[in-house]
C-alpha positions as CSV (number, residue, x, y, z in Angstrom):
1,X,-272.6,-162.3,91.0
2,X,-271.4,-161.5,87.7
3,X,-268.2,-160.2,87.4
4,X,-266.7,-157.1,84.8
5,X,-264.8,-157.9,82.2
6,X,-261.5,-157.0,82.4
7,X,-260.7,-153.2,81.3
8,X,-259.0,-153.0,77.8
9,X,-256.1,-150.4,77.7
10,X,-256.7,-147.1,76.3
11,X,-255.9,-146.3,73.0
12,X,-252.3,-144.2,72.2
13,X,-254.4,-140.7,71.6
14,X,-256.3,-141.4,74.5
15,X,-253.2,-142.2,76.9
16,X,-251.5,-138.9,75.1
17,X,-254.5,-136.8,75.8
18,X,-254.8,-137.9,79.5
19,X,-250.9,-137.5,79.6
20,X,-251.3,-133.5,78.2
21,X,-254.2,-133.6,80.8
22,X,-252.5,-134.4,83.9
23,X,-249.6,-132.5,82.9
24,X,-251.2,-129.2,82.0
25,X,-253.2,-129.8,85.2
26,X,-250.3,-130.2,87.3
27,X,-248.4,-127.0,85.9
28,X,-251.1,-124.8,86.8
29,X,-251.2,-126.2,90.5
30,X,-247.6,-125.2,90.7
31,X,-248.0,-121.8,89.0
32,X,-251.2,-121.2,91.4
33,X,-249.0,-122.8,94.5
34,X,-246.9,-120.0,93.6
35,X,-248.8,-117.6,94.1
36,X,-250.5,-116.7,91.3
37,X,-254.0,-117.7,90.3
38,X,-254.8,-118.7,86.9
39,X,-257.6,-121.1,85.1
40,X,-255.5,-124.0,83.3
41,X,-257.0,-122.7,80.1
42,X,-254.6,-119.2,80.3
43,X,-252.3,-121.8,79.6
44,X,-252.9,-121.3,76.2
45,X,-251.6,-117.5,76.1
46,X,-248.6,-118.5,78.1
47,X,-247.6,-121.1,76.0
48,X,-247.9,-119.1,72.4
49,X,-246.7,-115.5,74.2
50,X,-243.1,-114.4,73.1
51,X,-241.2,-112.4,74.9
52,X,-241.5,-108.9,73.3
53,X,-245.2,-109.4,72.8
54,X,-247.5,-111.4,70.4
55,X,-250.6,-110.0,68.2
56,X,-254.2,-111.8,69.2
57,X,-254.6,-113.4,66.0
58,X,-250.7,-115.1,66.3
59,X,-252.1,-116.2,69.9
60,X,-255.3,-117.7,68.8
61,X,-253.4,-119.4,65.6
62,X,-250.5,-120.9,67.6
63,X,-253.3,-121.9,69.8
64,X,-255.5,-123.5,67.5
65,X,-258.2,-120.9,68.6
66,X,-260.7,-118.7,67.4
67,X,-259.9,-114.9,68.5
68,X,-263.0,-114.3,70.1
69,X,-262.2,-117.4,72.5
70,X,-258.1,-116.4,72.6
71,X,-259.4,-112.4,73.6
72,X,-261.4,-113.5,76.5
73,X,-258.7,-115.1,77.7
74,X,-256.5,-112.2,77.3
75,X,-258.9,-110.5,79.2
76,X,-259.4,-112.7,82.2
77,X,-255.2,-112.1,82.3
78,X,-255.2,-108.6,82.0
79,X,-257.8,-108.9,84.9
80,X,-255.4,-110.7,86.9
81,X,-252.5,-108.2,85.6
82,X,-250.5,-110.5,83.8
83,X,-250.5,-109.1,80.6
84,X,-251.2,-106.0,78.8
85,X,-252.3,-104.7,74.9
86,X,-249.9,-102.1,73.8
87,X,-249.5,-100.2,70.6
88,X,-247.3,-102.6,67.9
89,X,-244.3,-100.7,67.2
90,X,-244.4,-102.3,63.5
91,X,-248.0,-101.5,62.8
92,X,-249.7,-98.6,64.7
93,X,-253.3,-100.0,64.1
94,X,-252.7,-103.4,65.5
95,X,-252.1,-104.3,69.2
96,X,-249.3,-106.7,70.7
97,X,-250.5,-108.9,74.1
98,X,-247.3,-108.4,76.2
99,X,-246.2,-109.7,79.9
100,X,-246.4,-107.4,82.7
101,X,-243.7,-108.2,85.2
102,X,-246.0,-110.0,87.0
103,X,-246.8,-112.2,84.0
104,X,-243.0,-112.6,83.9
105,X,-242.5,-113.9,87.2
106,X,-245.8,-116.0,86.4
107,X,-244.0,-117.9,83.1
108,X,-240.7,-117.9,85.4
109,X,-243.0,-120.2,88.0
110,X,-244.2,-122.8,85.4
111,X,-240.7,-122.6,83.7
112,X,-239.5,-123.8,87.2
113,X,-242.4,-126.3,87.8
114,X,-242.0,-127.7,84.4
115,X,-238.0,-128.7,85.5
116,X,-239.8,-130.7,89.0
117,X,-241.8,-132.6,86.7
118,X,-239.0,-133.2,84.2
119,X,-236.7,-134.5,86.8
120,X,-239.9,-136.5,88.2
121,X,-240.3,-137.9,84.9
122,X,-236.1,-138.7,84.8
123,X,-236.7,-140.7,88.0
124,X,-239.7,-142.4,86.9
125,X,-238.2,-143.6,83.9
126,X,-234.3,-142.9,83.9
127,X,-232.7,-140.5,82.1
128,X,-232.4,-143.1,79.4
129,X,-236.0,-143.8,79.5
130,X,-236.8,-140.0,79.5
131,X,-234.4,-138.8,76.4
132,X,-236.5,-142.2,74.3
133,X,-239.5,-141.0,75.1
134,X,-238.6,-137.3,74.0
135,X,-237.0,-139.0,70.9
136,X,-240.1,-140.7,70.3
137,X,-242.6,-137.6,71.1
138,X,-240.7,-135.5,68.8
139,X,-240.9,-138.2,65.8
140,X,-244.5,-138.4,66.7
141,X,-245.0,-134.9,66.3
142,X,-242.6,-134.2,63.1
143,X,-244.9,-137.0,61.3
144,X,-241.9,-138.7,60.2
């Protein structure tokens, strides 16, 4: 019987992307273990919403979205009552996407489940380990 060759390891921007993966994925399972249900794609409006309210558009940029795809996400939210469109104090025509409290309490449960996995990740690879691979992520990202 033949045997497979041996696996090659996967390329940087695959391991990143599996990384952002797993990560993402394990968020939401804390955010949703707390008690509040979400698809790991609302992560996207969480992760671009400020606190006193973003427009669509700003979403769907920050995002890298179109605003078609971003608004049917706001809507699945505003479903689940964790955001809401209100008038923008700036610009009467236009409409902010802003938290409800729920949707507060829902950030404040991935802003704690983001600290597990960061003091997973310190124990994994030392605290050493963990501030050179932020060191390097940022460099990455900068495109220095």
């Amino acid at each position: 019987m033949a045997q497979e060759p041996p696996r090659q390891a996967a390329n940087t921007v695959a391991m990143l992307g599996r990384a952002y993966s797993l990560l993402g994925f394990r968020i939401v399972d804390g955010v949703v273990g707390a008690g509040f249900p979400q698809k790991p794609s609302h992560s996207a409006v969480f992760a671009q919403i400020r606190p006193t309210g973003s427009r669509l558009t700003e979403l769907a940029h920050g995002a890298n979205m179109t605003p078609q795809s971003m608004g049917q996400l706001v809507d699945e939210l505003e479903d689940l009552g964790y955001v809401e469109r209100q008038a923008d104090p700036t610009d009467r025509r236009a409409k902010l996407v802003v938290l409800t409290p729920r949707g507060q309490e829902c950030v404040a449960a991935g802003i704690s489940t983001i600290r597990a996995i960061e003091a997973q990740i310190d124990e994994l690879l030392g605290a050493a380990g963990h501030a050179e691979l932020r060191r390097l992520l940022a460099e990455l990202v900068s495109g220095r």
